[in-house]
PLY file of the C-alpha trace (Angstrom):
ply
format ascii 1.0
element vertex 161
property float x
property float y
property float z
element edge 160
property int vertex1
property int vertex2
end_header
-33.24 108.71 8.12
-36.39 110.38 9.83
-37.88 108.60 12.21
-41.53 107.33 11.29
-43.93 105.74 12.91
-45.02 102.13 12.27
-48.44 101.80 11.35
-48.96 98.11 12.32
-48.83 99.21 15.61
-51.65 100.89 17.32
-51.17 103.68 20.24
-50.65 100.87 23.06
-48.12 99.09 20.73
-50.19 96.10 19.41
-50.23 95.00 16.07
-53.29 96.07 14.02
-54.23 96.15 10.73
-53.81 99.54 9.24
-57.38 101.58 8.54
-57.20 102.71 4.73
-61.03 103.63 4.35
-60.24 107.43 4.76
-57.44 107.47 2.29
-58.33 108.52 -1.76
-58.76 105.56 -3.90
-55.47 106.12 -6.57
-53.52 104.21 -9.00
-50.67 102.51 -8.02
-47.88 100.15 -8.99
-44.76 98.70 -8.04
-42.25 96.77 -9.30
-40.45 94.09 -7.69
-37.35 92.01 -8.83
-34.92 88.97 -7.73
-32.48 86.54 -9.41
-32.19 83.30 -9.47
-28.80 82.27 -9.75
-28.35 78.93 -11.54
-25.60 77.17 -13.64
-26.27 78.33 -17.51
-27.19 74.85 -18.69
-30.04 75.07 -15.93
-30.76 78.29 -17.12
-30.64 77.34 -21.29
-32.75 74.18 -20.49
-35.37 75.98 -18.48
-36.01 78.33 -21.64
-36.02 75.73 -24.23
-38.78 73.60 -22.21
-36.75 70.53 -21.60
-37.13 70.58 -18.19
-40.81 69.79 -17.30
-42.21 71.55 -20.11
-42.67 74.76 -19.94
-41.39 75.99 -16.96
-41.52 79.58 -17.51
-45.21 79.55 -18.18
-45.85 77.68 -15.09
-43.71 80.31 -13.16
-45.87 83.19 -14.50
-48.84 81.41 -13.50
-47.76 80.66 -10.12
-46.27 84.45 -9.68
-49.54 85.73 -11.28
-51.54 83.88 -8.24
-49.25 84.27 -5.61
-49.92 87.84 -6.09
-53.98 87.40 -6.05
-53.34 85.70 -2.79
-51.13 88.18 -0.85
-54.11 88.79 1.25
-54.34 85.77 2.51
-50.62 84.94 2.85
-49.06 88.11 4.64
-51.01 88.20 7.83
-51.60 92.13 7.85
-51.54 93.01 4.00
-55.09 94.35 2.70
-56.87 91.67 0.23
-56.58 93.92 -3.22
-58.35 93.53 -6.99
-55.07 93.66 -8.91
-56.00 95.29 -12.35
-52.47 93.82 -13.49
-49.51 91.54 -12.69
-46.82 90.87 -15.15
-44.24 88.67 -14.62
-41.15 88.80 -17.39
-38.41 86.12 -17.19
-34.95 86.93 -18.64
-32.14 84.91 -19.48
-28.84 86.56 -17.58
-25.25 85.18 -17.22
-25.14 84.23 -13.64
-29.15 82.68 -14.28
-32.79 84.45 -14.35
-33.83 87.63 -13.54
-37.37 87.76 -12.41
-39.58 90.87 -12.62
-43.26 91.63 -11.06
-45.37 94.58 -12.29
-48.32 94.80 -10.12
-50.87 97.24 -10.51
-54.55 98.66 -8.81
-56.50 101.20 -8.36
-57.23 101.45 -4.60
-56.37 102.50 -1.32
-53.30 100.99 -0.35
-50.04 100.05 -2.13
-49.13 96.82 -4.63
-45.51 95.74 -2.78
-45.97 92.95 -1.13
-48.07 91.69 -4.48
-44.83 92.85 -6.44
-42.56 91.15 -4.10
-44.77 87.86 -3.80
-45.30 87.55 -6.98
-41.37 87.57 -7.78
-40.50 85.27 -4.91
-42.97 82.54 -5.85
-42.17 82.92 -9.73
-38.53 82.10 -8.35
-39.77 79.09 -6.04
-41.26 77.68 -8.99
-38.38 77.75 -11.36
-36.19 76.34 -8.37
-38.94 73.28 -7.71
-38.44 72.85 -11.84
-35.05 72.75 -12.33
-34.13 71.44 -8.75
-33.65 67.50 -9.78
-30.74 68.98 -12.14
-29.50 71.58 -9.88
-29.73 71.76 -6.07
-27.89 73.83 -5.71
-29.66 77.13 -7.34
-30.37 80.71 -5.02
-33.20 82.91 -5.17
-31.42 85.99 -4.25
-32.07 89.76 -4.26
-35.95 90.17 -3.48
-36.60 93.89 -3.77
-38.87 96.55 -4.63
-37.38 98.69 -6.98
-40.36 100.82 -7.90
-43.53 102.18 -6.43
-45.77 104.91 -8.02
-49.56 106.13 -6.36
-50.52 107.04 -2.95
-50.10 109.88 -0.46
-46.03 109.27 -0.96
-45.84 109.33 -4.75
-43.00 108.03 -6.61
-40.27 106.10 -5.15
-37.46 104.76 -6.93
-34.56 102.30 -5.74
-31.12 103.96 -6.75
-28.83 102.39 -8.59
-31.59 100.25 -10.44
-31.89 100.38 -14.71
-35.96 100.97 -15.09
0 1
1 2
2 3
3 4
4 5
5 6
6 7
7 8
8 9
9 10
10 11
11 12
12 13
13 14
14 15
15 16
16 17
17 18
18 19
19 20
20 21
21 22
22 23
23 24
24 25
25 26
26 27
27 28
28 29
29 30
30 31
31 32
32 33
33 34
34 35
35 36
36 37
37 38
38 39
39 40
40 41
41 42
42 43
43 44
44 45
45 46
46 47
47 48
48 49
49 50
50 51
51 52
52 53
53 54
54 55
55 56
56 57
57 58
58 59
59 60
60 61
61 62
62 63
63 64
64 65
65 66
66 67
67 68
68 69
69 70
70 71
71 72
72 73
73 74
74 75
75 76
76 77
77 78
78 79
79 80
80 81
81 82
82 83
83 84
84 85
85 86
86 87
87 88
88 89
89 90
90 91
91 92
92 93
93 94
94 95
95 96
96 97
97 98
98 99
99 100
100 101
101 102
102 103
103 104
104 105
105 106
106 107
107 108
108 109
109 110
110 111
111 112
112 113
113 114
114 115
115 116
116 117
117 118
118 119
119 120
120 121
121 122
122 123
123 124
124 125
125 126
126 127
127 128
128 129
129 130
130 131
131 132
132 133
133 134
134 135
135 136
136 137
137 138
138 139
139 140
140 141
141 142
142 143
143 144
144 145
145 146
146 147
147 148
148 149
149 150
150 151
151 152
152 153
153 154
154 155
155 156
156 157
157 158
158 159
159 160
């Protein structure tokens, strides 16, 4: 791995917010995913509504404003106009996958919307389905796709797109 310098950090080493007014304003997306791992009749009755309603609407709602509001939540993350965030819930053996599609056209990259956006769908379904199941994990938070900028494409191996 090639060493690279961190861009948080100015020349004396103190933590500053990265200056993206010189860079070209591009399209870009990423794509972030996670699982929540949860027993199947968790899973079942969070998809036919009979746990608080519709729980899977009120998960993409949540993801979808979690990822308006990654400005304001990661400390040095650029406030961006999302022109798109898609969340897609899908019913897996071991529980839910959870997948963000975030997209702009700016100056700086959609990840951390991706990756909030997925988190904070999966914190929702947990705070549904937590008075029948305590015991459920939010595991696996990654980006698995990012597309636009100055770097390109980057893809996470070993990941079905």
């Amino acid at each position: 791995m090639t060493k690279k310098k961190l861009t948080h950090l100015d020349e004396a080493g103190r933590i500053r917010m990265v200056d993206v007014s010189q860079k070209p304003e591009t399209e870009r997306e990423a794509i972030a995913r996670a699982i929540l791992r949860c027993a199947p009749a968790t899973r079942d009755a969070l998809f036919q509504g009979t746990i608080k309603g519709d729980a899977l609407a009120t998960a993409r709602v949540a993801g979808i404003l979690a990822a308006k509001k990654t400005g304001d939540l990661i400390p040095l993350c650029h406030p961006i106009a999302l022109t798109d965030v898609r969340i897609t819930l899908t019913s897996v053996p071991e529980g839910i996958a959870i997948e963000t599609t975030a997209k702009t056209v700016g100056r700086t990259g959609v990840e951390m919307e991706a990756l909030v956006g997925t988190s904070i769908a999966g914190l929702t379904l947990y705070d549904m389905a937590k008075a029948v199941e305590r015991g459920m994990t939010l595991e696996n938070v990654r980006l698995v796709e990012k597309r636009g900028g100055k770097t390109g494409i980057w893809l996470r191996g070993g990941e079905k797109l």
